[in-house]
N, C-alpha and C positions, 0 to 999 in steps of 0.2 A: 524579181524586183526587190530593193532592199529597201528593211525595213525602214531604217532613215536615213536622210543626209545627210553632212555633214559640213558645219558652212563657220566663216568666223566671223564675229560680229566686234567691232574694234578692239579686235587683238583676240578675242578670248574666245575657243572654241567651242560649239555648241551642234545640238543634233536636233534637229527637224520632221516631220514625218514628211516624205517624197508629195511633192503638187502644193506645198505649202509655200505662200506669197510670203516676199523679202515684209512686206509691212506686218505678214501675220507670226512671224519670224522674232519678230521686235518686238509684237506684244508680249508674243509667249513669253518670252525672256526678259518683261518687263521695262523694257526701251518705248515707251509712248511719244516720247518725245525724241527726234529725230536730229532736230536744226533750230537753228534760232531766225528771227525773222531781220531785217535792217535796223530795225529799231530794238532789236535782243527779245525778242517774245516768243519763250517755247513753240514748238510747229510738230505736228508729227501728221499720221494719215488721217484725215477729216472724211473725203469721200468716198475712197475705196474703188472708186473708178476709174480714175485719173484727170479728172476732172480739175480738180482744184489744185494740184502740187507739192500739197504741202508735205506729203513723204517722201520727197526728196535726199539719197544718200550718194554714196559712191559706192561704186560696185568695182571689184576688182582694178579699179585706179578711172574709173570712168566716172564724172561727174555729174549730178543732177539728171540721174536715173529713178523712176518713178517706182518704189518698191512696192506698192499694191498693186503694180501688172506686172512684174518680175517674180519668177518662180524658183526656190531655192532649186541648186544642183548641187550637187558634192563637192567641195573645195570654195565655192563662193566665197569673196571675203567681200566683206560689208564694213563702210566705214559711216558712222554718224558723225556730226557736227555739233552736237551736243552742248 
């Protein structure tokens, strides 16, 4: 198994350790905030369960993907809303 993954996070490539969640992914690399709300108010992961939605990003071109139950793989690109 390798040691880490290797995933992009809007545009800029970053490494992971393997079983590590797109939301825990963000923190590491300092992204808390994720998306903005309707009314423009920072949003990033709250629950951590999926519960709430608020980590909401795009994954590989797919939208409004819950990154606290998504699990980085190698090549992952990850786009925030920021």
């Amino acid at each position: 198994m390798a040691d880490t993954v290797c995933i992009t996070i809007d545009g800029q490539k970053v490494s992971v350790e393997p079983f590590t969640t797109v939301a825990a992914a963000l923190a590491i690399h300092g992204l808390l905030q994720t998306r903005r709300s309707v009314s423009g108010e920072p949003r990033g992961a709250l629950c951590g369960m999926g519960v709430c939605q608020e980590c909401r990003v795009s994954i590989d071109g797919r939208a409004h993907v819950l990154a606290c139950q998504t699990l980085c793989r190698d090549g992952l690109a990850i786009e925030t809303a920021r």
